[in-house]
C-alpha positions in Angstrom: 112.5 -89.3 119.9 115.3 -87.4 117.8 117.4 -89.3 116.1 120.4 -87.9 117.7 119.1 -89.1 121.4 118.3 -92.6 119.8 121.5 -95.2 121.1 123.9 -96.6 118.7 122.4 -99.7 118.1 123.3 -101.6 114.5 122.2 -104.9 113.1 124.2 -107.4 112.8 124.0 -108.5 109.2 125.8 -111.8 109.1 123.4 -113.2 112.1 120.4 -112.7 111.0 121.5 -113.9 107.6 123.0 -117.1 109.2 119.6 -117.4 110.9 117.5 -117.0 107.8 119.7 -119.9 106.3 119.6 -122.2 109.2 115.7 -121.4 109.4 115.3 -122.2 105.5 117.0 -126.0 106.6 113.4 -126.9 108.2 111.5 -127.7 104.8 114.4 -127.3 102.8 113.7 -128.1 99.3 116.4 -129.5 96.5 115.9 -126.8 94.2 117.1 -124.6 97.3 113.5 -123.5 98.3 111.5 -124.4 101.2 108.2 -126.0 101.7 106.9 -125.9 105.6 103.6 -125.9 105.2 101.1 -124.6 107.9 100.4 -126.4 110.6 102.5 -129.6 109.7 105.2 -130.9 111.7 107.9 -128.8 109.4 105.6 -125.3 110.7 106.5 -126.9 114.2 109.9 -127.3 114.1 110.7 -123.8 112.7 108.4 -122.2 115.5 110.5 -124.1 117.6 113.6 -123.2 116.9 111.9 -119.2 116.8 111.0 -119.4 120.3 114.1 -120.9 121.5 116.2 -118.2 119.7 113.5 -115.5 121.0 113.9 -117.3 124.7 117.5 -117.3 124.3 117.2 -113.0 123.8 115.6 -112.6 127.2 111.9 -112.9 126.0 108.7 -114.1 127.4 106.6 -116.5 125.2 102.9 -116.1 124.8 100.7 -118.6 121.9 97.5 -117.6 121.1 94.3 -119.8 120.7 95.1 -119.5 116.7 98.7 -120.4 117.6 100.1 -117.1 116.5 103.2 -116.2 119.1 104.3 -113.6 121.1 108.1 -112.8 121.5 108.2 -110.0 124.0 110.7 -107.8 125.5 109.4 -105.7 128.4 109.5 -102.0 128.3 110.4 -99.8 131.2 106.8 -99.1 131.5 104.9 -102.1 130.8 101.6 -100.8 130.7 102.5 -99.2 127.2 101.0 -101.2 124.2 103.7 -103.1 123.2 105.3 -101.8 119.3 105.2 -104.9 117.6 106.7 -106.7 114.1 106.5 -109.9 112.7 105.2 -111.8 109.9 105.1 -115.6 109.1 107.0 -119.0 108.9 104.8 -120.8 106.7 105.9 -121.5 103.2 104.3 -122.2 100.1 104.6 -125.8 98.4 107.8 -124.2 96.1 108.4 -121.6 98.9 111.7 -119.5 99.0 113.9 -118.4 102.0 112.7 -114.9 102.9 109.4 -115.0 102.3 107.7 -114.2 105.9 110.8 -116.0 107.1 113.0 -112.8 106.9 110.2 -110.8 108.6 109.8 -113.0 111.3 113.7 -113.2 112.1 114.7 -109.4 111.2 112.3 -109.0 114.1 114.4 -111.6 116.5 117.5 -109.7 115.2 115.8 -106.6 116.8 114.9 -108.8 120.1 118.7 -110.1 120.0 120.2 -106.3 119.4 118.5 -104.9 122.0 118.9 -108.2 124.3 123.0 -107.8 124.0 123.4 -104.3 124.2 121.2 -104.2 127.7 119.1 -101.3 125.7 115.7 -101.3 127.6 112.9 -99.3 125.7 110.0 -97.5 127.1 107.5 -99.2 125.7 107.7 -103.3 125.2 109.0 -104.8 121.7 107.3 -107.7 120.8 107.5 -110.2 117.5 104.7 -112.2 116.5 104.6 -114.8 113.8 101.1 -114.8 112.5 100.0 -118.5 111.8 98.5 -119.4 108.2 99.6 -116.2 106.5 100.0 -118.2 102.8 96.4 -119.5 103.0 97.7 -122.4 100.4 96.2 -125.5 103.2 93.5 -123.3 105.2 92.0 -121.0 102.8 92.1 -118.2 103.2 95.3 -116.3 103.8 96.3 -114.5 106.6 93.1 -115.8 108.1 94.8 -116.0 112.2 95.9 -112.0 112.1 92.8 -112.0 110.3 91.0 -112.8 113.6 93.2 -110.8 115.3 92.2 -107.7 113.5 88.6 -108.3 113.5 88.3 -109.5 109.9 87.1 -113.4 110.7 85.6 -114.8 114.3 87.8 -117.5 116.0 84.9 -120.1 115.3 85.3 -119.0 111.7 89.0 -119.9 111.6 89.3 -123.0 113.9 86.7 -124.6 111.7 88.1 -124.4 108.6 89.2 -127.3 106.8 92.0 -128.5 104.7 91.1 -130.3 101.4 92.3 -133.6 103.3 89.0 -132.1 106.0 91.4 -132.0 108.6 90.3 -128.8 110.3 92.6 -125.6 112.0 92.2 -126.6 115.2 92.6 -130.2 114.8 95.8 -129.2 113.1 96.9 -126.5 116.2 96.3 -129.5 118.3 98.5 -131.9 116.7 101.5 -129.8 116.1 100.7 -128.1 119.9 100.2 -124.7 119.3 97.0 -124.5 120.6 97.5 -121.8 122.9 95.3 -120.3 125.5 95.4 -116.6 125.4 92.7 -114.7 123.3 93.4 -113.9 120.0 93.7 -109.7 120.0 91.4 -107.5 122.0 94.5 -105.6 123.3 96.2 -102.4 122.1 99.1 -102.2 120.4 101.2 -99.2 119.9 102.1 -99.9 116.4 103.0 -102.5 114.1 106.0 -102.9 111.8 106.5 -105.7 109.0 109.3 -106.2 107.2 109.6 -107.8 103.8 111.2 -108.9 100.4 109.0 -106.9 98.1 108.1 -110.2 95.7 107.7 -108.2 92.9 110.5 -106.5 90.4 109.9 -102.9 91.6 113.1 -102.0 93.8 115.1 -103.7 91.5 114.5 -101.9 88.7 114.3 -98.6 89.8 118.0 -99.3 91.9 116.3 -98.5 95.4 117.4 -100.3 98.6 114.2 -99.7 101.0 111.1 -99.9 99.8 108.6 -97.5 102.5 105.5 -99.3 101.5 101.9 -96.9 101.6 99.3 -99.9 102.0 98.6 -102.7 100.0 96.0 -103.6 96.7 92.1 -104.7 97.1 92.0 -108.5 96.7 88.9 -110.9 95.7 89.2 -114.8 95.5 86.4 -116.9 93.8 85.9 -120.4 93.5 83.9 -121.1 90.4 82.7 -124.3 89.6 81.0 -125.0 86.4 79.0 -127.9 85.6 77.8 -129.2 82.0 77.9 -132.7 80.9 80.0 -135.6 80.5 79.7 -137.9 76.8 81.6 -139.5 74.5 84.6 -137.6 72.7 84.0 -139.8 69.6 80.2 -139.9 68.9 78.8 -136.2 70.7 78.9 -133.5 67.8 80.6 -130.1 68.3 77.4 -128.6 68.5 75.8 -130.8 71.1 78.2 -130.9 73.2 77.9 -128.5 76.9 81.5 -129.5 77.9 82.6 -127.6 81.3 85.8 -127.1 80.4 85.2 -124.8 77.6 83.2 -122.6 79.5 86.4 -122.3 82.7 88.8 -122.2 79.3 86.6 -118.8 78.1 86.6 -117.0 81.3 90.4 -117.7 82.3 90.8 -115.5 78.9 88.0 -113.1 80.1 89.9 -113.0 83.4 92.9 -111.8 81.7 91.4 -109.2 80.0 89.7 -107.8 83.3 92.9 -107.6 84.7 94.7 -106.2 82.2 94.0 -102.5 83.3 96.5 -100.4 85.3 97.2 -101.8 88.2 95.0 -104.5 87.8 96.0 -108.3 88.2 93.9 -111.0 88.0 95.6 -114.7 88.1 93.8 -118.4 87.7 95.1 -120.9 90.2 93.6 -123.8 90.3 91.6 -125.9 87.5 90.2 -129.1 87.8 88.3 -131.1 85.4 86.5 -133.9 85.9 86.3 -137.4 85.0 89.9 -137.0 83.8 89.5 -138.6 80.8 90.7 -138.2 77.5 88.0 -139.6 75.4 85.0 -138.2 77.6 83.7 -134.3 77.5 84.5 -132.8 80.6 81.3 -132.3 82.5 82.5 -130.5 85.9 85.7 -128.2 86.0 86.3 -126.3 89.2 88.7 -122.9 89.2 90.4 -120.3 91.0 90.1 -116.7 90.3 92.6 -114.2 92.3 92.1 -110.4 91.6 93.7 -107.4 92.9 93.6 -103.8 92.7 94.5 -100.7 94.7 91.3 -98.3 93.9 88.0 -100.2 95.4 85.8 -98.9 92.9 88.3 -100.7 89.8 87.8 -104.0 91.7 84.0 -103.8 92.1 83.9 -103.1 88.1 86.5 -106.4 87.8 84.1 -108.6 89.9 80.9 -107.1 88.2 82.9 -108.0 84.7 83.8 -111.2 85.7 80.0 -112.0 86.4 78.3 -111.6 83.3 81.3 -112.5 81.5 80.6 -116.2 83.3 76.6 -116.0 82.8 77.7 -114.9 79.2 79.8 -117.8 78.5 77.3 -120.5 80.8 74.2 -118.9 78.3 76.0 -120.0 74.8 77.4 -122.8 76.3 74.4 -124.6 78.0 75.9 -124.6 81.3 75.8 -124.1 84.8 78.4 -121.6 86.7 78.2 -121.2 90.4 80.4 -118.2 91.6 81.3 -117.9 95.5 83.9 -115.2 96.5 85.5 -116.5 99.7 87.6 -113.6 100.6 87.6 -109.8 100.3 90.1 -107.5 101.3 89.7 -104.5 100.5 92.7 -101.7 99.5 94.4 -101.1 103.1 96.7 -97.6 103.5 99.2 -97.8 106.5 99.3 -95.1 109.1 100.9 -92.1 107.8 103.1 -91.2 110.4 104.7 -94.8 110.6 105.0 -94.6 106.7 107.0 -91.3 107.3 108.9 -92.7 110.2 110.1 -95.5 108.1 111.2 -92.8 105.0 112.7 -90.4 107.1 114.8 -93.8 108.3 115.9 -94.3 105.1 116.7 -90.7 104.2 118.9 -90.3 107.8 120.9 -93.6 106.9 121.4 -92.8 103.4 119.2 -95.4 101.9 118.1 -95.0 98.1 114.3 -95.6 99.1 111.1 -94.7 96.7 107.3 -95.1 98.0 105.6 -98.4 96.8 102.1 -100.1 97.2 102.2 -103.8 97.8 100.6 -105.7 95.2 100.6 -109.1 98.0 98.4 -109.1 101.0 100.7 -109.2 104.8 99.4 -110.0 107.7 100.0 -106.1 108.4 97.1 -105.5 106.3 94.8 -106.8 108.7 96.6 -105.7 111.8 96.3 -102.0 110.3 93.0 -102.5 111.6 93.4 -102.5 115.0 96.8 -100.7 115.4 99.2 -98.2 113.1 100.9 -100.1 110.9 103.6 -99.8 107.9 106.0 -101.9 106.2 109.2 -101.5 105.0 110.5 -103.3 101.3 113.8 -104.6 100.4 113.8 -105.7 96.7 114.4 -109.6 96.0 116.0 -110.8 93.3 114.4 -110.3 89.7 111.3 -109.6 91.5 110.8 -113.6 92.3 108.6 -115.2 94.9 106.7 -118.0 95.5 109.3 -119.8 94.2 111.9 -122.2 95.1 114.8 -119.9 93.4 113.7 -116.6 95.2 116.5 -114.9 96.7 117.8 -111.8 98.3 120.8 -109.8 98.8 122.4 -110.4 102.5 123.0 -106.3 102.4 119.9 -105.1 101.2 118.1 -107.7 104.3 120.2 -106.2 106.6 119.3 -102.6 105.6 115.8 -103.3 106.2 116.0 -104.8 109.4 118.5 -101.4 110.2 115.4 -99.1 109.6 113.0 -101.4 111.2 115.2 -100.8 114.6 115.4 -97.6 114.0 111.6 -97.4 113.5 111.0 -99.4 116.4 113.4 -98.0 119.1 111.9 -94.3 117.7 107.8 -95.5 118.0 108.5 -97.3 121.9 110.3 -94.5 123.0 108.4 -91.7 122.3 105.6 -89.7 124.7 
């Protein structure tokens, strides 16, 4: 489709931003953050109020057996794969507004646009929100588009459990999204996400849309180490196999291995245990979080990482047990979305520059079954994951422009 044949169709800025605040209510933190975790009653009441909105636009409502939903508005030929955006409503603890949350509802602004102009596309439009995407109570992230994109099995994900061993579908149950329909096994036409970039990129470099080219290589550990516990007072320095020394030694080594270009490596969680201050630490369990773009520079991080730890157990007289829980490797979006989404930016006069995401999106994994791309509007000194992140109403409504645009272009065309 040309961009001269495509309709007139514009966003309406003020709505979506007046949904995003009245969203960011559910969960709605002091500090002016959010915290809806997944699967809680909080993750309920803001699907709830998605579907009625999505309802209200004319759609039909399907839920998953993950609990991901399905806003869809039907095409004039509804045999087409549907084009498709979406992202998440789940928070983290100290969440901000627009974190998932703005995907999720510059998608319903689409819905709503195309719902009160009477525009029918060729194709359907459908918005999903993808349960789980922040992984931070059902490790790990973006584990239900995960499924959907043939990264996990649905056993896999329903039996994970939360650190309380309440499991994923226990959870779906009690907050009643445990839907019926299979998750994925059906084509899609393509798949858009939009997003605040989390990071300090667009801001810096004064650029409005960010047309993102795939996203970094991640690997998450859980590392416990185990030496043993004795007396702070009476155990001399050199006797002493204290766990915590050994964690304390590889969060430094961690640093280093990510301190290459485009590297980032980030500790978590640590926990030491008895959790008391006049007896060695004997057990200490950690986090480790690394990310890189090129595959190869995050096999050489893990491989570093590994004797760095048997290094540090050795000298220390301990015990280190390393399990990698999640791999993703690098993911590039499909090229001709990724142009779609620049040449948007160029044909509404948009200062737009090419950028890699340095956070996983549940885009990453539906790349796998489907063209995908995402589009980046910057947030505000690069924060996220935070309670203060924050975005500029213009630059959210810019994004969700081009996503139309995008959209409207990919359903109508042969």
């Amino acid at each position: 489709m040309k961009p001269s044949d495509r309709p007139n169709l514009k966003i309406e800025s003020d709505r979506l931003w007046s949904s995003l605040m009245e969203l960011a209510e559910i969960g709605g933190t002091e500090k002016g953050g959010v915290c809806r975790i997944a699967l809680t009653d909080l993750d309920r009441q803001g699907r709830d109020l998605f579907v009625r909105w999505a309802k209200e636009a004319g759609c039909s409502i399907k839920v998953d057996q993950l609990g991901n939903i399905f806003a869809r508005r039907e095409g004039r030929d509804p045999a087409k794969p549907p084009v498709m955006t979406g992202s998440h409503l789940d928070t983290q603890p100290t969440g901000g507004k627009f974190d998932g949350a703005y995907g999720v509802m510059a998608g319903l602004e689409v819905l709503r646009v195309l719902h009160d102009s009477g525009y029918v596309t060729e194709a359907p439009i459908e918005v999903a929100v993808w349960t789980n995407e922040e992984g931070c109570r059902f490790a790990p992230a973006m584990v239900a588009s995960g499924v959907f994109g043939g990264a996990f099995t649905l056993d896999h994900a329903l039996g994970i459990k939360d650190r309380d061993g309440v499991s994923f579908a226990e959870a779906l149950k009690a907050i009643g999204y445990d839907g019926k329909e299979p998750v994925g096994g059906r084509k899609v036409g393509a798949f858009f996400e939009a997003h605040i970039e989390q990071g300090p990129i667009l801001e810096q470099q004064n650029k409005t849309i960010g047309v993102v080219t795939g996203a970094q290589g991640q690997r998450w550990y859980e590392i416990s180490w185990t030496g043993m516990e004795s007396h702070a007072g009476t155990t001399p320095m050199e006797g002493r196999r204290d766990a915590l020394v050994g964690a304390a030694e590889l969060i430094v080594e961690c640093r280093r291995i990510g301190n290459r270009p485009n590297g980032r490596s980030t500790i978590g969680v640590i926990e030491s245990q008895p959790q008391s201050r006049n007896t060695i630490p004997g057990r200490v369990f950690m986090t480790v979080d690394f990310r890189h773009p090129d595959d190869g520079e995050l096999t050489r991080m893990d491989a570093e990482m590994r004797a760095a730890a048997a290094d540090i157990a050795s000298r220390h007289r301990l015990e280190v047990k390393i399990e990698q829980i999640w791999y993703f490797p690098p993911s590039p979006f499909a090229r001709e979305l990724v142009d779609s989404v620049r040449r948007g930016a160029e044909q509404a006069g948009y200062a737009h520059m090419d950028i890699v995401s340095g956070a996983g999106h549940d885009a990453c994994y539906v790349s796998r079954v489907a063209p995908t791309a995402m589009i980046f509007v910057p947030c505000k000194d690069g924060i996220s994951h935070n309670e203060i992140e924050d975005a500029d109403k213009a630059d959210i409504g810019a994004g969700a422009q081009i996503l139309l645009q995008a959209m409207v272009d990919r359903a109508n065309s042969p």
